[in-house]
N, C-alpha and C positions, 0 to 999 in steps of 0.2 A: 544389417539389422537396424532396424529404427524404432525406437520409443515415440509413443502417443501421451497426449495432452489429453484425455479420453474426455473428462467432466470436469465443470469450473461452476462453483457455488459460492454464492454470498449472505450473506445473513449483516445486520446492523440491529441496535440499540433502543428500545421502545420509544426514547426523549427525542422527538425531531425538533430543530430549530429552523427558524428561514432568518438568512443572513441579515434584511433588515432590521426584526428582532433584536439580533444579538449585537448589530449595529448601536442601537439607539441604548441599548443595555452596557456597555461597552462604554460609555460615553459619560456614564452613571456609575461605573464600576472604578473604572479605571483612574484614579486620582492623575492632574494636572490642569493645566490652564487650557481657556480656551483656542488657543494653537494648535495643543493634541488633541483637544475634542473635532476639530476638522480636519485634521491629520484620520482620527479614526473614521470620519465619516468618509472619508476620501478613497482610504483600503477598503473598506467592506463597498463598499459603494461600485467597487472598480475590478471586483474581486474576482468577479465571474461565476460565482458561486451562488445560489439559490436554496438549497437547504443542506442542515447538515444536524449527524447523528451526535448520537453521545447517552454515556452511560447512568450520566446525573440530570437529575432537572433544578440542580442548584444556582443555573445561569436566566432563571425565570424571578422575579419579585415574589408571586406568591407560589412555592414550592415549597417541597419538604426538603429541605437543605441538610442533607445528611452530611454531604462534606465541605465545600464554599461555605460561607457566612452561614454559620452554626456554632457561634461563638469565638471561632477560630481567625473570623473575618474572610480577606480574600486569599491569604496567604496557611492553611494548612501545611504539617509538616508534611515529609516525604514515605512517613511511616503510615500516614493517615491513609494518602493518597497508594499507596501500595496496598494496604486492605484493600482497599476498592478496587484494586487493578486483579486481586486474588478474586475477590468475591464474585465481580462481573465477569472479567475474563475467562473463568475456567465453565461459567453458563456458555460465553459466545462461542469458544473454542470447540465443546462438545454439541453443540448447535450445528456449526458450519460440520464437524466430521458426521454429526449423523444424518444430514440432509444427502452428504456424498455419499452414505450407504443408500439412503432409500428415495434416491433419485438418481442410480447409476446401476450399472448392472456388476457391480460389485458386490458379495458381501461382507463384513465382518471380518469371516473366517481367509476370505479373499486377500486381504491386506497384508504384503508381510513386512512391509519399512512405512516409518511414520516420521515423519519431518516436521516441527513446528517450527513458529517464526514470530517472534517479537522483540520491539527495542523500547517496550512502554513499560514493562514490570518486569519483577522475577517471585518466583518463589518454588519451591522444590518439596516433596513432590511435585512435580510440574506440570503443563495441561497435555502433555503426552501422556503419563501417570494417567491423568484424569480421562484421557479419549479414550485410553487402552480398557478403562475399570468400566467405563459408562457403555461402552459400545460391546460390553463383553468379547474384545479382540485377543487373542491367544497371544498369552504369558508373553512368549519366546518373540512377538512382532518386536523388530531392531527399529530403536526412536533415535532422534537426533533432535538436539533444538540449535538453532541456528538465530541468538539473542542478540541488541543491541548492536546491528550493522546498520539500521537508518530502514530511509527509504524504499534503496536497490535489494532487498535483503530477497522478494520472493522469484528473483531471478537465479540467484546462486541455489536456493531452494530446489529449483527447476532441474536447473546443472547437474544437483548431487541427482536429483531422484532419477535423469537421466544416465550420468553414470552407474547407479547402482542397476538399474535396469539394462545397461550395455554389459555389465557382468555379469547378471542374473537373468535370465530368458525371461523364468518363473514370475519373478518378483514384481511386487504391485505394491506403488508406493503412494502414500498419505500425503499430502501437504499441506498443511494449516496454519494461517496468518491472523493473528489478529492483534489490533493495535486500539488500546485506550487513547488518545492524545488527548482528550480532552483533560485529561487528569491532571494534567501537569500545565495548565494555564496558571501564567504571571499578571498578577494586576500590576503593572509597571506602564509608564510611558516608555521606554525607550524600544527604539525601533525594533530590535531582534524581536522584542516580545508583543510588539502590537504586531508585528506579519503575522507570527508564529499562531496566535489567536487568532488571526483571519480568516486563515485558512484548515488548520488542524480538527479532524475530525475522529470520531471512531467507527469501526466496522470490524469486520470481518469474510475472510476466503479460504477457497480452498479447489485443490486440486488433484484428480488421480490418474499418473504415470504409468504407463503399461507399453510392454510390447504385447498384448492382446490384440488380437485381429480387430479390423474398427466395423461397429455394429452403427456408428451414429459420429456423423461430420466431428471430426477431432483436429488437432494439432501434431503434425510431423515434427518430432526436432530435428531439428538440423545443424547448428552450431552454436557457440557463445561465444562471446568477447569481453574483456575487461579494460577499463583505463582507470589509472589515477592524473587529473589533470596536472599543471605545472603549477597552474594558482588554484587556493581557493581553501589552502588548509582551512582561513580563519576565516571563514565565513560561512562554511557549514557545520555546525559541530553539536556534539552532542553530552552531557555531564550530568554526574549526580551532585543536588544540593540538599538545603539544608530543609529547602522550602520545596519539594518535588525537582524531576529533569532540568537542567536548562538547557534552553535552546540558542544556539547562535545561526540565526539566518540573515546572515547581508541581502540586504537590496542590491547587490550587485549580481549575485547567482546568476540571475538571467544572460546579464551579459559574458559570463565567464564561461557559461556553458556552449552558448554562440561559437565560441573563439575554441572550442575543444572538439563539438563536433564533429565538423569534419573530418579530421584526420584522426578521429576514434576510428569514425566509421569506413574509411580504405580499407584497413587492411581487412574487415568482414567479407566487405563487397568484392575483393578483389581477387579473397579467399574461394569464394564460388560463383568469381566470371562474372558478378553483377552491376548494371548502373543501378543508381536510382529510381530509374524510370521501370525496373525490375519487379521494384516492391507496390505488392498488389496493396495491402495493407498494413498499417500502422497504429500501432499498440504503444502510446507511447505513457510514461507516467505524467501524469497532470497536478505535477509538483503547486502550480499555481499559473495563474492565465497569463502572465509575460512570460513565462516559460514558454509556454506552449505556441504564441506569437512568434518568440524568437525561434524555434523550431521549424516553425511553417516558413520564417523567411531565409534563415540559412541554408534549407535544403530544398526550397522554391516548392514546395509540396500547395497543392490545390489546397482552397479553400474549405473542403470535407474532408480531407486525407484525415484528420485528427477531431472528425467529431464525436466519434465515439471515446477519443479522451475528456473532448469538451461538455459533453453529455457529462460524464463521468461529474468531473468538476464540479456541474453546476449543478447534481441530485444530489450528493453526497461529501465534497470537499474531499479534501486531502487525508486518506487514514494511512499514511504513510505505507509500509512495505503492504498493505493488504490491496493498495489500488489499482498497482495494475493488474491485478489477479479480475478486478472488476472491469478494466477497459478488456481483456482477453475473452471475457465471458461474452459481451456486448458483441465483439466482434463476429464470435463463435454463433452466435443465437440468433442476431437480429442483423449481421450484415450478409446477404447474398453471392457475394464476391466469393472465390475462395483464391489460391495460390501464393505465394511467398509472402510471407506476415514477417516485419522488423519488431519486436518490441524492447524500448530502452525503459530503461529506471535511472534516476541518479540521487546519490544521498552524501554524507559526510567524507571529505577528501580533496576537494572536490573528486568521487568514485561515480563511474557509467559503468551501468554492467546493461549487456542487449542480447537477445537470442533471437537464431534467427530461425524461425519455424515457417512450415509450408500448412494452410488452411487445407484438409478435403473432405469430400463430402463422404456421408455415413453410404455405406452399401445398402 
C-alpha cells in the first residue's frame, strides 16, 4: 500500500516586494559605512531572487508602519513581532487549509489528521485550533504541529502524514506550513543578518496525504532519508531574542552542503537500486542561489534539472519550511515529465531530510 501526495496549494501575503526595492531600501535601513552598503548591494544583487512576499508593508518609506519604524525604529521586541506572527498567520494558515478544501476532492468532513508547520511564531490555541474552528472540521480530527525545526520541516511533515496513512487506510491527512520570516528582520551589518534579510520571505502551503485512489496526477511516496552533517552545527541556527529570532546563517552553508551531499544521498539511491541518472525530477529547496549552483555541480545534474526550484527562488524567495511545498506544486502542475521525483530540504544542524517520491499522472 502506498500513500499519495494528492493536492499541493499555496497562498502568500498581499505586501509584494522586487528585490531591487528592498536592495536600495536596505542600504538606507541598515546603519554602517559605505563597505556594507556595497556589501548589501552586492547580495541582493546576486541573490537570484526577483520578488518576494511579506506580511508588513513596513519595509516601504511611505507605508503604514504598524511594526518597523512606528516608533520602535528598526529594531521591535519579540513580543511585538509575535502579535503579528498571531494576527497574520492564523489568516495565512486558514487560507492555504481552505483553498485544499475547495480545490481538491476532499471535504471538511473528509480530513481526519491535521499536521501544521512553523519555526516563525507560537501561540496556543494554535492554527490547527484555528483550521479545525474555521473549516468547521470535526472536533475529534487528530492535529500535530511540528514547530521550530527550520527549513527541512515540511519534509518530516510528509513522513508523519505518510506514516499515519500506512497505519490508517482511511485516513486523510492535512498539512499546513506557513512561515512569516519577514518578522524577524535585524537591521544589523553583520553577515548572518544581511544574508538572512536577502533572502527570507513569507508564504504559505499545503498539502493532502491519502491512500485514496488517484483521480488527478499526484505524488507516490516512496521513502525518506535523514542526515545530520558532521559540520555546520554553527552555522545554521536558529534562537529567541530579545529583539525577535536570530538567525545564524554562514556564508559557508553552500560549501558544507557540497561536501554532505553525496554520501547523504547513497544510502537513498542504493536503498532502491537507483543511479542518479534515475531521477526523472528534482524538488530541491531553494535555500538561496549558491545553494542551488552547488547542487547542480556536485551531482552534475543538467542545467533545468532545478528550474522549477530556481523559478521558485526568484518569484517568491525563501519562506523557509513552506518552499519546497511550492517547488513540488510547480513540479506537479506545470512540469510534463513524470516518474521518480528526489526532493531535499536542509535547515539547522547542519540537517537534510529528502523523500523520494514517484510523479504519475491522474486517471
Amino acid at each position: 500500500m502506498s500513500a499519495f501526495v494528492h493536492t499541493i496549494l499555496t497562498a502568500v501575503p498581499k505586501y509584494s516586494y522586487h528585490q531591487e526595492e528592498l536592495r536600495d531600501r536596505m542600504k538606507e535601513i541598515v546603519p554602517g559605512s559605505e563597505r556594507d552598503k556595497r556589501i548589501i548591494h552586492h547580495i541582493y544583487s546576486r541573490s537570484g531572487i526577483n520578488t518576494r512576499y511579506s506580511v508588513v508593508d513596513d519595509f516601504r518609506k511611505t507605508a503604514n508602519h504598524q511594526l518597523f519604524f512606528n516608533g520602535q525604529g528598526a529594531t521591535p521586541g519579540t513580543a511585538s513581532r509575535n502579535d503579528t506572527y498571531i494576527r497574520e498567520g492564523r489568516k495565512l494558515f486558514v487560507e492555504v487549509a481552505q483553498k485544499l478544501i475547495n480545490q481538491s476532492r476532499f471535504s471538511s468532513e473528509d480530513i481526519t489528521h491535521l499536521i501544521t508547520v512553523s519555526c516563525t511564531g507560537f501561540y496556543t490555541p494554535g492554527p490547527d485550533y484555528d483550521i479545525i474552528k474555521s473549516l468547521g472540521m470535526s472536533p475529534k480530527t487528530e492535529r500535530y504541529h511540528l514547530g521550530f525545526m527550520g527549513c527541512y520541516a515540511a519534509i518530516p511533515a510528509l513522513k508523519m502524514a505518510n506514516q499515519i496513512c500506512l497505519a490508517n487506510p482511511k485516513a486523510n491527512v492535512m498539512i499546513v506550513s506557513v512561515e512569516l520570516c519577514t518578522l524577524h528582520f535585524q537591521a544589523n551589518p553583520k553577515m548572518d543578518d544581511l544574508l538572512s534579510a536577502s533572502v527570507f520571505a513569507d508564504g504559505g502551503a499545503g498539502a493532502i496525504v491519502s491512500n485514496r485512489k488517484l483521480e488527478t496526477s499526484a505524488f507516490q511516496i516512496d521513502a525518506f532519508a535523514s542526515a545530520i552533517t558532521d559540520k555546520g552545527k554553527d552555522d545554521m541556527a536558529w534562537s529567541i531574542g530579545d529583539t525577535g529570532f536570530n538567525m545564524v546563517l554562514s556564508n559557508y552553508i553552500p560549501e558544507l552542503l557540497e561536501e554532505g551531499l553525496e554520501p547523504f544521498l547513497s544510502p537513498v539511491l542504493d536503498q532502491y537500486q537507483l543511479e542518479l541518472s534515475d531521477i526523472n525530477l528534482w524538488g530541491v529547496h531553494p535555500g538561496g542561489r549558491a545553494i542551488l549552483d552547488n547542487v547542480e555541480k556536485t551531482l552534475l545534474l543538467t542545467k533545468d534539472a532545478l528550474s522549477a526550484s530556481r523559478q521558485v527562488l526568484s518569484d517568491y524567495g525563501n519562506m523557509s519550511s513552506a518552499t519546497v511545498l511550492f517547488v513540488l506544486k510547480k513540479l506537479l502542475e506545470e512540469n510534463n515529465t513524470n516518474g521518480r521525483t528526489l526532493t531535499m530540504a536542509f535547515g539547522p544542524g547542519l540537517t537534510l531530510e529528502s523523500a523520494l517520491l514517484t510523479k504519475i499522472p491522474g486517471s
